[in-house]
TIGU-702414 format. One record per residue (C-alpha): x, y, z; residue in one letter. Coordinates in steps of 0.2 Angstrom, whole numbers, padded with zeros to 4 digits, always signed. Layout:
BEGIN
XYZA/...
***
This chain:
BEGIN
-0279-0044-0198X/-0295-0048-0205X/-0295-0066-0209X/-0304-0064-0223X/-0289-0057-0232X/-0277-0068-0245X/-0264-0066-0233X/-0273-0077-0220X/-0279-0093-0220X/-0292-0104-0209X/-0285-0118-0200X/-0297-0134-0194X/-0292-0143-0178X/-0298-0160-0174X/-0295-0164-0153X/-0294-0180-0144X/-0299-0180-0129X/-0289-0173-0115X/-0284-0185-0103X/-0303-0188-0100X/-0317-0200-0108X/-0324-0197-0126X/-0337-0185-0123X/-0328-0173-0110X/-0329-0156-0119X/-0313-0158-0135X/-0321-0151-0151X/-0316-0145-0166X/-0305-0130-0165X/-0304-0112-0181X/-0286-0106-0179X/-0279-0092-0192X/-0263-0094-0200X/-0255-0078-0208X/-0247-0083-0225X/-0231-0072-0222X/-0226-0073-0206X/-0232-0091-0200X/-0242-0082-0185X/-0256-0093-0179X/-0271-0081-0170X/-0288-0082-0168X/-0290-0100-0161X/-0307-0104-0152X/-0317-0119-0149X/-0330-0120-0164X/-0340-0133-0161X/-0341-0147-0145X/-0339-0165-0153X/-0333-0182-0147X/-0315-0186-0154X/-0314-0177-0169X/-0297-0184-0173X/-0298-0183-0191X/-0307-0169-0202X/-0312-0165-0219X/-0322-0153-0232X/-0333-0156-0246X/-0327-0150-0262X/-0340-0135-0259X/-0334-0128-0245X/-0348-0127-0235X/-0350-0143-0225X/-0335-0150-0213X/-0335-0169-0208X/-0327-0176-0191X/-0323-0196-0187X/-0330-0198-0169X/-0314-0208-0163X/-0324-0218-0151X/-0329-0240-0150X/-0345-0235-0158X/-0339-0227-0172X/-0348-0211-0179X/-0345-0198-0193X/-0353-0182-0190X/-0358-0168-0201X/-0356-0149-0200X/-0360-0132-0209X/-0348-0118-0210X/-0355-0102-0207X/-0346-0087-0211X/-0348-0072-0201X/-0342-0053-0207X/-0337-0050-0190X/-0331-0064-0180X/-0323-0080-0186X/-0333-0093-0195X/-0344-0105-0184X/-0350-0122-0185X/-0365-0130-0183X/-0375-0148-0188X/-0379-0151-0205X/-0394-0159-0212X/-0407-0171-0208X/-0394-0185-0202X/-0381-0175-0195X/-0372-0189-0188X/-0373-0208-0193X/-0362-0225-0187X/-0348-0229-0199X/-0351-0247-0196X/-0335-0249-0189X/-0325-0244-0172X/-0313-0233-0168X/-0312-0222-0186X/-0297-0212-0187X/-0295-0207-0207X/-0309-0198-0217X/-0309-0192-0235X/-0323-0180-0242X/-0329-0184-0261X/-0344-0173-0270X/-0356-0188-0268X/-0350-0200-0251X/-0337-0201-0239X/-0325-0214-0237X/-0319-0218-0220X/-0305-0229-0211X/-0310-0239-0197X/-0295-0243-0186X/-0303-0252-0173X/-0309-0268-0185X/-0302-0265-0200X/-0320-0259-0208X/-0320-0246-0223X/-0336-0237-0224X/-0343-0225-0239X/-0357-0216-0235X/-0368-0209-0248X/-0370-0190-0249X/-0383-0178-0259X/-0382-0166-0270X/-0383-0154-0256X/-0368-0162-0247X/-0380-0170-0232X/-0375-0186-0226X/-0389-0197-0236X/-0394-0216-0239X/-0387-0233-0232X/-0368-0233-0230X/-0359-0246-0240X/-0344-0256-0228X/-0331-0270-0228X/-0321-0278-0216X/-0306-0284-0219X/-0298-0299-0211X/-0282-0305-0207X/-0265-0304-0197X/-0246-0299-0195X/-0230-0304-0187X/-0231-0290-0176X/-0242-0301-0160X/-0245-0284-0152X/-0250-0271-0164X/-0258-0285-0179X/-0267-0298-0170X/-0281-0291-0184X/-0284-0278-0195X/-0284-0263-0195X/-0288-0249-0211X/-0279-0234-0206X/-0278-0221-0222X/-0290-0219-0239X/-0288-0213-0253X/-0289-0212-0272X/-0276-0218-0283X/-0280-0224-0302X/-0298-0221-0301X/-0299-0233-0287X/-0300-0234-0268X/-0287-0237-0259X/-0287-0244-0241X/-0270-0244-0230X/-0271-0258-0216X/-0258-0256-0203X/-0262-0275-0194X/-0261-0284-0212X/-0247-0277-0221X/-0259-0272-0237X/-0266-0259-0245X/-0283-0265-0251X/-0291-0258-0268X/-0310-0255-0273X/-0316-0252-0289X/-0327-0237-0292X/-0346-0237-0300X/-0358-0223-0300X/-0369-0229-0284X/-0356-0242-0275X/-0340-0249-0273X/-0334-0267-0277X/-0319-0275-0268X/-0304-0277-0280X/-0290-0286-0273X/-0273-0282-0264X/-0266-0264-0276X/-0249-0269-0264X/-0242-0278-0251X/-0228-0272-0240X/-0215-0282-0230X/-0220-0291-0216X/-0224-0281-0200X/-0222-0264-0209X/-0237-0258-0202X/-0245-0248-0218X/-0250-0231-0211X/-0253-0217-0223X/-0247-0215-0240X/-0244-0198-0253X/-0247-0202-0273X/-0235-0196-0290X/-0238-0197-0307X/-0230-0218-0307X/-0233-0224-0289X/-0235-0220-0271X/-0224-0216-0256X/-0230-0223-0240X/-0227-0222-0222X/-0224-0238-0212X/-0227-0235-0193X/-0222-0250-0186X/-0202-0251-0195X/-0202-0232-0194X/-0199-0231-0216X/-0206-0223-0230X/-0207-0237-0246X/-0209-0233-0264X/-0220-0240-0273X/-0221-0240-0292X/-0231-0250-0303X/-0224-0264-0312X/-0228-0272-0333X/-0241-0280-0327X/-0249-0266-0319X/-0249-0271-0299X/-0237-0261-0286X/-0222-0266-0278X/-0210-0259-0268X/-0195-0252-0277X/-0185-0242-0262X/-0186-0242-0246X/-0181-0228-0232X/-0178-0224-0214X/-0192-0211-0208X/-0176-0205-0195X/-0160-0202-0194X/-0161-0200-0173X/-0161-0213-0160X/-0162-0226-0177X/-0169-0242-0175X/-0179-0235-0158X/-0195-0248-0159X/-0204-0232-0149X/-0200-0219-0166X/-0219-0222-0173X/-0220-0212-0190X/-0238-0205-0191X/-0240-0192-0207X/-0234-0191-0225X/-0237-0176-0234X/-0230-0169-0250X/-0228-0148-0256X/-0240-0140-0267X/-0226-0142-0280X/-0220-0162-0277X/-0202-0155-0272X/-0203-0164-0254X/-0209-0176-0244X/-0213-0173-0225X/-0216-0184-0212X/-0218-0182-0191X/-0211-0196-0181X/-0218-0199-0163X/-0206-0203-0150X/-0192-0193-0155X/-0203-0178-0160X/-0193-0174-0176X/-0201-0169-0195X/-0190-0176-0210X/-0188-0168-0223X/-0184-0180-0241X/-0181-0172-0257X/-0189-0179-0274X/-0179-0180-0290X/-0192-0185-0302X/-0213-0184-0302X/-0210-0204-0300X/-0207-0201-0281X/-0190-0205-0281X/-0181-0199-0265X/-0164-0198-0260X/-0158-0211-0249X/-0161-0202-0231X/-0170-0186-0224X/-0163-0171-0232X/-0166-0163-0214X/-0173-0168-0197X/-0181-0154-0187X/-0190-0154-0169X/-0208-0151-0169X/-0207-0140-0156X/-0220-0152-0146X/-0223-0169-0141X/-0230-0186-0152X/-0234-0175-0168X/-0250-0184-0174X/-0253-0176-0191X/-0247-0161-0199X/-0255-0149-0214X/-0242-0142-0227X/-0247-0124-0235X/-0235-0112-0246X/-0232-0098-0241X/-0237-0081-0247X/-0220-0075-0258X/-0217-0096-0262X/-0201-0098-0256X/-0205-0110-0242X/-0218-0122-0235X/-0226-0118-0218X/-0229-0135-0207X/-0242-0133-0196X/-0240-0150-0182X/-0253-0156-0170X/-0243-0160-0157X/-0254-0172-0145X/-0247-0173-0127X/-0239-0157-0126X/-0257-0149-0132X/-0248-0138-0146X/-0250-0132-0162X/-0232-0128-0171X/-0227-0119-0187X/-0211-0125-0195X/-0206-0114-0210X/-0194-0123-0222X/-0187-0116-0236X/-0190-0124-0253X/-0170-0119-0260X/-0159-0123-0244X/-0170-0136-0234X/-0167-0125-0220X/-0180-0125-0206X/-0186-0111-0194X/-0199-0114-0179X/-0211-0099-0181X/-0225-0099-0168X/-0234-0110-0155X/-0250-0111-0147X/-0261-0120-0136X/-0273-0131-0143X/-0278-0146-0131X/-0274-0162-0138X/-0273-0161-0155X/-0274-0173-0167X/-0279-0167-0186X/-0274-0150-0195X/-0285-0148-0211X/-0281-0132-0222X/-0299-0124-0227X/-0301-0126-0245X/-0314-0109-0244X/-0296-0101-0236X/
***
């Protein structure tokens, strides 16, 4: 099938590396995914990177941004070329293709039409780098480090910023090691530090987080649960309800949640869970991100440690297909389930090795 057409779409594949140093050979990987059968095809290695593990797209389409998962940390910049006869190809964009994010280990990245913000696990660092008009990495990023600690002696002897995103105009910062999510306010050329937006309980472990029209749902990795948040009369976030991420092997300190993601249409809420290799499936009863009081369904991956996930609808609309990076068993999985009955089907399976990021091409 050409992948060109409306019933196929192009998949990005961020890769750590495989069982070797950062450096060794993983990339970024193009897979196809058809919209009406949940067939992946097509995968090839598009570009040679270091620890890619988290991707994203400028609003334009034409440029695609990597993390460099590495001590040093580095963001790297690539075009998209299209090809009539042969999948699209990448290859280093602009004057500065790659530049430091002023931090180690970054593991989260979001694409905006003038910078990029970045998540800097390894000391807790949020970085935004300016971009021109042409979508080129351009001018001295902007970063700041948070500080603190949690209960947790192992996983937050410091911080760590794990997730980024926008919410109310502002940025928001997850940090898994301080049990906050930080908040910056916006201006036309910088950012300015804003305070705490939430704070979750103690040795939560804040991971990634999905927003409704009232508040936001996030992910904790660290007591394996999904916490609302909504926002109160005086305007800052608290959590309201709180949820088990699993209903297998419960209470299993090795079940670390990694992704939350909702539908195109803010029905359900998915996340993967690591360690016992299962998606859950909520159901939300109102746009305020109210869920019911456990997973709606539980479904094997169909691989091992499911790192992140993409969630895209599928051709006739009746079901969402979740396409899992599974890391250790070097998989990439389609789950189809169906918006009415919750039921879940695994569709295909490839080889991908060790991937860690599935981003859904906005050019399709």
């Amino acid at each position: 099938m050409n992948p060109t057409t409306k019933e196929t779409t192009t998949l990005w594949i961020g890769t750590y590396p495989d069982n070797a140093p950062a450096g060794s050979g993983e990339g970024i990987w193009h897979v196809n995914l058809d919209l009406r059968t949940g067939e992946l095809s097509g995968q090839h290695l598009a570009i040679t990177t270091p620890a890619p593990s988290f991707l994203a797209q400028h609003p334009n389409g034409h440029a695609l941004y990597a993390v460099n998962e590495t001590e040093v940390g580095e963001v790297s910049a690539f075009a998209i070329s299209a090809s009539h006869d042969g999948p699209p190809t990448l290859v280093p964009y602009g004057p500065q293709p790659t530049q430091p994010t002023n931090g180690s280990y970054p593991c989260h990245i979001v694409a905006r039409h003038d910078s990029l913000w970045i998540a800097n696990y390894g000391n807790g660092t949020f970085t935004s780098i300016p971009l021109n008009q042409h979508a080129e990495m351009n001018g001295a990023p902007q970063s700041f480090t948070h500080h603190g600690q949690g209960p947790n002696r192992t996983r937050q002897e410091g911080s760590h910023a794990h997730f980024v995103d926008e919410v109310d105009g502002t940025a928001w910062v997850t940090d898994l090691g301080t049990d906050e999510i930080r908040r910056y306010r916006l201006f036309p050329d910088h950012l300015e530090p804003d305070g705490i937006a939430a704070t979750l309980p103690r040795g939560s472990g804040p991971r990634h987080f999905v927003t409704y029209t009232t508040g936001i749902i996030t992910v904790t990795e660290l007591d394996c649960a999904l916490h609302v948040l909504n926002r109160d009369t005086d305007g800052s976030f608290r959590v309201t309800a709180t949820f088990p991420a699993t209903k297998v092997d419960a209470g299993n300190p090795l079940n670390l949640p990694s992704h939350i993601a909702r539908n195109e249409d803010g029905s359900r809420v998915y996340t993967a869970i690591r360690g016992t290799d299962t998606l859950s499936v909520f159901a939300v009863a109102h746009n305020d991100g109210l869920l019911t009081t456990e997973p709606l369904a539980e479904f094997p991956t169909g691989g091992s440690w499911p790192r992140h996930f993409a969630v895209i609808p599928s051709a006739d609309n009746h079901a969402d297909f979740i396409i899992t990076a599974n890391q250790y068993s070097s998989n990439l999985t389609v789950l189809r389930i169906d918006r009415k009955t919750g039921a879940g089907q695994l569709l295909d399976s490839i080889e991908i090795p060790a991937p860690a990021c599935v981003l859904h091409s906005s050019r399709g």
